[in-house]
C-alpha positions in Angstrom: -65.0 51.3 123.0 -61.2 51.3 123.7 -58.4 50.6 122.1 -57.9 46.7 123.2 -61.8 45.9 122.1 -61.2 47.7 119.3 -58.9 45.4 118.2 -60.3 42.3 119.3 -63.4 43.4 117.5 -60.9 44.3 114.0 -59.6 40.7 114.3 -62.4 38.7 114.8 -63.8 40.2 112.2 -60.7 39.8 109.8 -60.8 36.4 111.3 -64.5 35.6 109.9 -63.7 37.5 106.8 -60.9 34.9 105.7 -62.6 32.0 106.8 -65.9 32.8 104.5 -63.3 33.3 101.8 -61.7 30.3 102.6 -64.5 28.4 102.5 -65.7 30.1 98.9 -62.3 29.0 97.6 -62.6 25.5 98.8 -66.1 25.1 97.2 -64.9 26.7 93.9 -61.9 24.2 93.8 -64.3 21.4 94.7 -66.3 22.8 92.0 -62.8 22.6 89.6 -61.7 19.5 90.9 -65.5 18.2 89.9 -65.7 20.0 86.0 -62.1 18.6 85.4 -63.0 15.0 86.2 -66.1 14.7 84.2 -64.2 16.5 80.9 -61.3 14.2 81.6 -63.4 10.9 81.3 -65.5 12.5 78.5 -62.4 12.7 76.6 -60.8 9.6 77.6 -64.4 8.3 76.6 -63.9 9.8 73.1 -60.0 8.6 72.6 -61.6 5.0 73.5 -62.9 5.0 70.3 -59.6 4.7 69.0 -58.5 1.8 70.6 -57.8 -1.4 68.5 -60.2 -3.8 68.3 -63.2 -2.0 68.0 -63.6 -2.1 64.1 -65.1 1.9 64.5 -61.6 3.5 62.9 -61.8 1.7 59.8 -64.9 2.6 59.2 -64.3 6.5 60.1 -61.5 6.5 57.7 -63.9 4.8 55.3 -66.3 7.6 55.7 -63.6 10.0 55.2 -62.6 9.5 52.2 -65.9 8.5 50.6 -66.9 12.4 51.5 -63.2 13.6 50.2 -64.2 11.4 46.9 -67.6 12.9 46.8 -66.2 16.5 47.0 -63.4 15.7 44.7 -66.0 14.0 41.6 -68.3 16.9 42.2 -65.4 19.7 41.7 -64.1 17.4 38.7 -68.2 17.6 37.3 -68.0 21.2 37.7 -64.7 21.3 35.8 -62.7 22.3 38.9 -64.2 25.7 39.6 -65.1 25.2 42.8 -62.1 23.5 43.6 -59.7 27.1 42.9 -61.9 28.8 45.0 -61.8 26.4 47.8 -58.3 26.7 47.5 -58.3 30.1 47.3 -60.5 30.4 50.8 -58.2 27.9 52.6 -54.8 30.1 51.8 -56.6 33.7 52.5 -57.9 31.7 55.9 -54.9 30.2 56.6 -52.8 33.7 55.7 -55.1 35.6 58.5 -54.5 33.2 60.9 -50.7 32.4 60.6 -50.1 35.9 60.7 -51.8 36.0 64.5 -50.3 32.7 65.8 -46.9 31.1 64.7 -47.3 27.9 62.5 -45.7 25.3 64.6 -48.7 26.0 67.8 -51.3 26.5 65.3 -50.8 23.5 63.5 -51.2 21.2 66.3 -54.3 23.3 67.9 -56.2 22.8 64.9 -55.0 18.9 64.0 -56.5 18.3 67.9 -59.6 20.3 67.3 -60.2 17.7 64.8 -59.6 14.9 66.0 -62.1 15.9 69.2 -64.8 16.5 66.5 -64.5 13.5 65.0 -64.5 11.6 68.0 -67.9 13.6 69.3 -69.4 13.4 66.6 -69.0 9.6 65.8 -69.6 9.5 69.9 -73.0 11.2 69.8 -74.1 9.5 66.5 -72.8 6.2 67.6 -75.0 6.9 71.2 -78.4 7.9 69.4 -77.9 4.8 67.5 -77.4 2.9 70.8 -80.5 4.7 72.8 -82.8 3.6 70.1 -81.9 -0.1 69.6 -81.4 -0.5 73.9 -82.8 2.3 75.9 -82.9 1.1 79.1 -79.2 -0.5 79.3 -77.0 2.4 80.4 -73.7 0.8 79.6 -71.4 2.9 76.9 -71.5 1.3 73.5 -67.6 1.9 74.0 -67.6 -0.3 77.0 -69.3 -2.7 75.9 -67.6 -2.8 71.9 -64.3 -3.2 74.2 -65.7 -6.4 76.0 -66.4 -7.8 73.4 -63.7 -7.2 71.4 -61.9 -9.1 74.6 -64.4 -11.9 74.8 -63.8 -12.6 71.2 -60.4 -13.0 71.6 -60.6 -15.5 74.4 -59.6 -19.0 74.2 -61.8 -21.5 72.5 -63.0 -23.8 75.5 -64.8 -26.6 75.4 -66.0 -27.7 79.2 -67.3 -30.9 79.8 -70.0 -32.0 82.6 -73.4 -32.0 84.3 -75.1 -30.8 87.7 -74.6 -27.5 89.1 -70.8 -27.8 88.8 -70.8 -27.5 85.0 -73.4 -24.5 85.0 -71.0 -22.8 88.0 -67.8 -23.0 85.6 -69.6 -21.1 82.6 -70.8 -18.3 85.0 -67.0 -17.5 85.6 -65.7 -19.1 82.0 -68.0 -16.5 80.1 -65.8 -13.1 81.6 -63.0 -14.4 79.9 -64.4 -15.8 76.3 -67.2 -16.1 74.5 -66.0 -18.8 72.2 -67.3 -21.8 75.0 -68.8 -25.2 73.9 -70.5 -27.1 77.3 -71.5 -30.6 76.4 -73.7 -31.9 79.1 -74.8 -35.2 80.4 -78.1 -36.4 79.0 -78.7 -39.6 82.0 -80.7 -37.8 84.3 -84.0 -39.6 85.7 -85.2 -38.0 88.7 -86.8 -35.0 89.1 -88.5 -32.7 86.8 -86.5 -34.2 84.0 -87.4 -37.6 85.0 -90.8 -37.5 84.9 -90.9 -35.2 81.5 -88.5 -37.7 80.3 -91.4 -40.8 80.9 -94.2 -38.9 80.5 -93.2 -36.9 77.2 -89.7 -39.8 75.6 -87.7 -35.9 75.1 -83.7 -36.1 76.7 -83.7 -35.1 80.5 -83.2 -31.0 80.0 -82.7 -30.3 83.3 -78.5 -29.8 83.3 -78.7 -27.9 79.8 -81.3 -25.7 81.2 -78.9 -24.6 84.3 -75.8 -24.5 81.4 -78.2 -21.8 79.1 -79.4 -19.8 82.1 -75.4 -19.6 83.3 -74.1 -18.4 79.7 -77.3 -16.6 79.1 -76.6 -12.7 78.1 -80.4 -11.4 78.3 -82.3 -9.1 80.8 -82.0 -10.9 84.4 -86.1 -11.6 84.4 -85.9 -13.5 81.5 -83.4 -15.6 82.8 -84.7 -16.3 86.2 -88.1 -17.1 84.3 -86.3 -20.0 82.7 -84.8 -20.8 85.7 -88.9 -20.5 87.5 -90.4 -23.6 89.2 -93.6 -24.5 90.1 -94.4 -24.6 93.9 -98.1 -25.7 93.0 -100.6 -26.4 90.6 -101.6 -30.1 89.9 -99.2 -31.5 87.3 -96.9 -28.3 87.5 -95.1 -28.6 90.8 -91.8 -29.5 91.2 -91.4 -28.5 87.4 -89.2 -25.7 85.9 -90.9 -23.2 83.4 -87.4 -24.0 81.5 -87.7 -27.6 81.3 -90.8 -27.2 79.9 -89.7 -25.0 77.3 -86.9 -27.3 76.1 -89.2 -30.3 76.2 -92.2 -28.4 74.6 -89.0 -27.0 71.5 -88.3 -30.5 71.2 -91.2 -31.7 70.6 -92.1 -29.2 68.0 -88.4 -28.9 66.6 -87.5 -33.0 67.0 -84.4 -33.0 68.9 -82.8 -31.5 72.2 -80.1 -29.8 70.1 -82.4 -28.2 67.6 -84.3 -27.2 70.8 -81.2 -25.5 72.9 -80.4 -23.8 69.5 -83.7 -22.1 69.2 -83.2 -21.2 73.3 -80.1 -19.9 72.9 -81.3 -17.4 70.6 -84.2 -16.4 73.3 -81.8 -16.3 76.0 -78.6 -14.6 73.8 -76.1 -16.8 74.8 -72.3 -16.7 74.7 -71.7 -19.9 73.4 -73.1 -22.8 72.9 -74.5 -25.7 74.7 -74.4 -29.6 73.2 -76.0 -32.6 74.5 -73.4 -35.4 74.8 -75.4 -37.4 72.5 -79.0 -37.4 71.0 -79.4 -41.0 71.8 -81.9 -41.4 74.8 -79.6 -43.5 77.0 -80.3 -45.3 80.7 -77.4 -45.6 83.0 -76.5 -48.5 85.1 -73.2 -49.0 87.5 -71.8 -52.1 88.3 -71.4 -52.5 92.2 -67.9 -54.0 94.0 -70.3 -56.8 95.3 -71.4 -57.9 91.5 -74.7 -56.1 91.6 -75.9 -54.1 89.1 -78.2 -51.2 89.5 -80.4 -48.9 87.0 -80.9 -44.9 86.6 -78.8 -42.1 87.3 -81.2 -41.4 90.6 -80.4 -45.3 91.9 -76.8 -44.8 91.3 -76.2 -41.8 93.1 -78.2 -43.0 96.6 -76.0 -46.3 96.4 -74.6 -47.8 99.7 -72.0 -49.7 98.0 -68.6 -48.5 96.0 -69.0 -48.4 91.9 -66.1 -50.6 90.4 -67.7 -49.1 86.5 -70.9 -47.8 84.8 -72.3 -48.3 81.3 -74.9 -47.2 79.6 -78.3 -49.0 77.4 -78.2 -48.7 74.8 -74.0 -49.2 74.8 -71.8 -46.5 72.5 -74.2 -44.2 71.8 -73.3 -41.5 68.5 -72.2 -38.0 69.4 -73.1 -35.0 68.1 -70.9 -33.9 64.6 -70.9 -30.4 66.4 -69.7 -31.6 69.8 -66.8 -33.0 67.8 -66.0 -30.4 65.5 -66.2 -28.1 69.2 -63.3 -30.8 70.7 -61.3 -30.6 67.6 -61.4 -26.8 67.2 -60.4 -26.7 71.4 -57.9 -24.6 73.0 -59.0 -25.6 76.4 -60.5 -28.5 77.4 -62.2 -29.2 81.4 -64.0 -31.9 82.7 -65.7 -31.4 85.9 -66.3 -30.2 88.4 -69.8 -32.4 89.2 -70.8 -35.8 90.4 -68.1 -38.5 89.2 -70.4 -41.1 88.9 -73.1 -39.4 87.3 -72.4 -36.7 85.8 -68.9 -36.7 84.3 -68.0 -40.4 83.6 -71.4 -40.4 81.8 -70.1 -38.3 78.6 -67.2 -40.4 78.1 -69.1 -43.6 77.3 -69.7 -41.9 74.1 -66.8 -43.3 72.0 -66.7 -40.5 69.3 -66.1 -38.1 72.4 -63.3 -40.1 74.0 -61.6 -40.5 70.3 -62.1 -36.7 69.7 -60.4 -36.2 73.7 -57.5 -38.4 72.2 -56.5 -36.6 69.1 -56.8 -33.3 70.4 -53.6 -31.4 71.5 -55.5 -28.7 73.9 -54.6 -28.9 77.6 -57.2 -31.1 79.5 -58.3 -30.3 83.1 -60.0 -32.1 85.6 -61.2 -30.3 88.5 -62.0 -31.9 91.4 -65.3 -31.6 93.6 -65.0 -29.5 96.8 -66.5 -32.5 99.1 -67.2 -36.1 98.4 -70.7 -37.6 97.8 -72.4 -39.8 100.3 -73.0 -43.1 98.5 -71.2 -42.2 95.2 -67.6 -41.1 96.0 -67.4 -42.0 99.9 -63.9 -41.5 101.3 -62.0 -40.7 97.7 -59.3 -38.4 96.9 -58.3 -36.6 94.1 -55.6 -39.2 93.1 -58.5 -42.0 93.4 -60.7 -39.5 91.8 -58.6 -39.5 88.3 -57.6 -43.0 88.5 -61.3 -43.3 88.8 -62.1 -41.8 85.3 -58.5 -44.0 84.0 -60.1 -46.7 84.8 -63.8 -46.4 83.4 -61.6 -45.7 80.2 -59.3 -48.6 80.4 -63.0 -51.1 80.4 -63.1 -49.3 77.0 -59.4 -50.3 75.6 -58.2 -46.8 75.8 -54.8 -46.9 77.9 -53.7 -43.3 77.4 -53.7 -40.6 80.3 -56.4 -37.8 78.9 -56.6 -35.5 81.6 -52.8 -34.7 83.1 -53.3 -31.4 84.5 -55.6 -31.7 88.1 -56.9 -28.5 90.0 -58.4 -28.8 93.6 -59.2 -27.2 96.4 -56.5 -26.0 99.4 -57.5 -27.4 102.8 -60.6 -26.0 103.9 -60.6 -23.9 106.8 -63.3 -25.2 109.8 -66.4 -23.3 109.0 -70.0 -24.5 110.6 -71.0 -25.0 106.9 -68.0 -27.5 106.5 -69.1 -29.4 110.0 -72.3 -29.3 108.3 -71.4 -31.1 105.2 -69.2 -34.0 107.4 -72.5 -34.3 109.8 -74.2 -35.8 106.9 -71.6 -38.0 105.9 -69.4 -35.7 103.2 -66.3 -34.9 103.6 -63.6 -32.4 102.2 -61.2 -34.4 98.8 -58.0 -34.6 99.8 -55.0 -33.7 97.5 -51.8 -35.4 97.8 -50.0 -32.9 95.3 -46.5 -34.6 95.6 -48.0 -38.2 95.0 -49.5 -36.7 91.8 -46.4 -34.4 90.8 -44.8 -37.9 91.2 -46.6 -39.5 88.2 -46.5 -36.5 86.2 -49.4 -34.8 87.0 -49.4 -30.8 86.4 -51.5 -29.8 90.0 -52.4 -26.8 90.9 -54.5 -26.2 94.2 -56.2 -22.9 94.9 -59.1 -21.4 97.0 -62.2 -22.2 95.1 -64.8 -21.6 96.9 -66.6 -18.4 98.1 -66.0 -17.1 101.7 -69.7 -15.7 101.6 -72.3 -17.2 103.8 -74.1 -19.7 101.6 -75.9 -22.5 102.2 -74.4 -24.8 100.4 -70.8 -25.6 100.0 -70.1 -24.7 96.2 -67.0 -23.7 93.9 -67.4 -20.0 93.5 -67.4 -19.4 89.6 -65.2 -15.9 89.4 -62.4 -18.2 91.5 -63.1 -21.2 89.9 -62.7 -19.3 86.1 -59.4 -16.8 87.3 -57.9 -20.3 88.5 -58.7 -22.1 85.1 -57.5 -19.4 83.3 -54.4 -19.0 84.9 -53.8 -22.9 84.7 -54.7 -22.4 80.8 -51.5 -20.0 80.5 -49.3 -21.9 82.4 -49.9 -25.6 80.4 -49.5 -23.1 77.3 -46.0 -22.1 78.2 -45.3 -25.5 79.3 -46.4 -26.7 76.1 
């Protein structure tokens, strides 16, 4: 071999040398970077504990000093014997030890060693505690201590509504509070409901159903059981497992609210949901042509404009807990959902219109995403609200309730859009400066989800974040 290949040979293996080692130090800081990470958020994990608003510290100090108290009556009982020599172990420890490592870093090494026992140790205990009550849910007790430590702190909202617009609202309402009230519209006879409502005289439960499933806080599979329906099976089809449920509870229990109480339990809901009224109650609506028709199914197929709607039998009582709900609100919505037939409906209750009245919360009314073929054909947002002032002037009350309006931006063209127009809806317009003109507070936002869906529907994190931030607003305002 000469000289040059020598070399070469040297070099290239040098060369192979240093990139092995390179790649052993790359996988030992990988390695590093991987340990450091999983102790960091395992102490972070720890510290959480300490945050405010858990109500764990209080009780840590508690235990504290019961076991100081306990050590210091059992020293006193021995007449303080074994008090001196614990004393006299502490000082010959501490002596050793100061004599190694200067006071001012062993002071603070040991106060931190202590603190990261206590916080393992209540950790671990607090864990095994957690594993044996829910096994199979792997979120931190921490986490979830801190949520609801949030959620309990959340504005008192009381939301106001039917349909599938109500139910979408308290899917994105309940990541902000806890302390929500729904009172739904009990007028429904079509459907499910409708025929449980003949065959069985129980209150339509098909919109509280969809209002319990949406705040429910229990495994998935129990909800979408109550949420089930029947595809076959003579008598069964067309029915939901839930409405069978409610109507079977109140039966057995007497009333729908005694009934959504005992589901509410089942279902661990974060809230609660109230009828509008325990009275069984027909609607009608009174036509622009004179005509009057009956039942909340007529009424929304209708080829003529409303001019009002009423109810048999007329004023019916509301709930004492629907009130006290109002009259404790920070928040209060109405809408989004079916003018006609599913938000007008609760305010021909007087008691709730006279609760709306004398509370001081800030009231919303969000508009629907498209109009409704028969029920709301070729109405905007302005003719929307003067809609509701209106229904509410028949009953002598001549006092704006709802002064703060949120709606949609323009849509952009989608198929799903072209779809909706095809069959006669069409997107509600807002004219925000008309409505800033009479003293409106307006706000117009994206609302509804970008995903392919197959309906056109608010999306409930948008809709809530938008409510929310609306809520803050009006309360600096106010």
């Amino acid at each position: 071999m000469n000289l040059y290949s020598f070399k070469f040979e040297k070099n290239k293996l040098r060369g192979f040398l240093m990139n092995k080692r390179k790649k052993r130090i790359r996988r030992y800081y990988k390695y590093f970077e991987k340990f450091k990470f999983v102790l960091l958020n395992k102490i972070l994990r720890i510290l959480s504990w300490l945050l405010p608003g858990l109500v764990i510290k209080r009780w840590m100090i508690t235990s504290a000093i019961g076991f100081l108290t306990s050590l210091l009556g059992l020293a006193i009982w021995t007449n303080l014997r074994p008090l001196y020599w614990l004393i006299e172990i502490f000082f010959w420890i501490m002596t050793g030890f100061t004599s190694i490592l200067p006071i001012s870093f062993l002071g603070p090494i040991i106060f931190v060693i202590g603190l990261l026992l206590i916080g393992i140790g209540q950790n671990r205990s607090i864990n095994s505690i957690k594993k044996a009550l829910a096994p199979e849910k792997k979120t931190f007790l921490v986490d979830a201590l801190r949520v609801k430590s949030k959620l309990n702190r959340g504005p008192n909202i009381v939301a106001i509504g039917g349909g599938t617009g109500l139910s979408t609202l308290l899917k994105g309402l309940k990541n902000y509070s806890r302390n929500i009230t729904a009172i739904v519209t009990v007028s429904d006879d079509g459907g499910s409901s409708g025929i449980l409502r003949k065959q069985l005289g129980v209150q339509p439960p098909g919109d509280i159903r969809n209002c319990l499933a949406a705040l429910s806080n229990e495994e998935p599979i129990l909800t979408r059981l109550f949420q089930y329906r029947f595809s076959g099976g003579s008598g069964l089809e067309g029915h939901s497992f839930g409405n069978l449920f409610l109507s079977a509870l109140t039966t057995i229990t007497g009333s729908l609210e005694k009934a959504v109480q005992a589901s509410s339990k089942v279902l661990a809901v974060q809230g609660q949901v109230l009828p509008a009224t325990n009275t069984d109650v027909m609607l009608w609506a009174e036509l622009e042509n004179g005509e009057r028709i009956f039942g909340e199914s007529k009424i929304s197929k209708s080829k003529e404009n409303i001019s009002r709607i009423g109810c048999l039998p007329e004023n019916p009582s509301a709930l004492p807990s629907a009130l006290e709900s109002i009259k404790e609100a920070d928040l209060i919505i109405l809408g989004p959902g079916s003018l006609y037939t599913s938000l007008l409906p609760n305010l021909l209750v007087p008691e709730i219109v006279d609760a709306l009245l004398q509370s001081d919360a800030p009231k919303i009314y969000i508009s629907n995403l498209m109009t409704q073929p028969g029920e709301t054909d070729g109405l905007d947002v302005y003719q929307h609200i003067k809609s509701i002032e209106k229904q509410l002037s028949n009953f002598g009350v001549n006092t704006r309730i709802f002064n703060a309006i949120l709606s949609q931006i323009k849509f952009e063209k989608s198929p799903l859009v072209d779809y909706y127009e095809s069959r006669g809806a069409e997107p509600v317009q807002c004219n925000k400066e008309k409505l800033l003109s009479e003293g409106y507070y307006v706000l117009k936002a994206p609302l509804y989800s970008k995903r392919i869906t197959p309906t056109l529907r608010h999306d409930p994190r948008r809709l809530a974040r938008a409510v929310i931030f609306m809520y803050r607003k009006l309360k600096k305002l106010n």
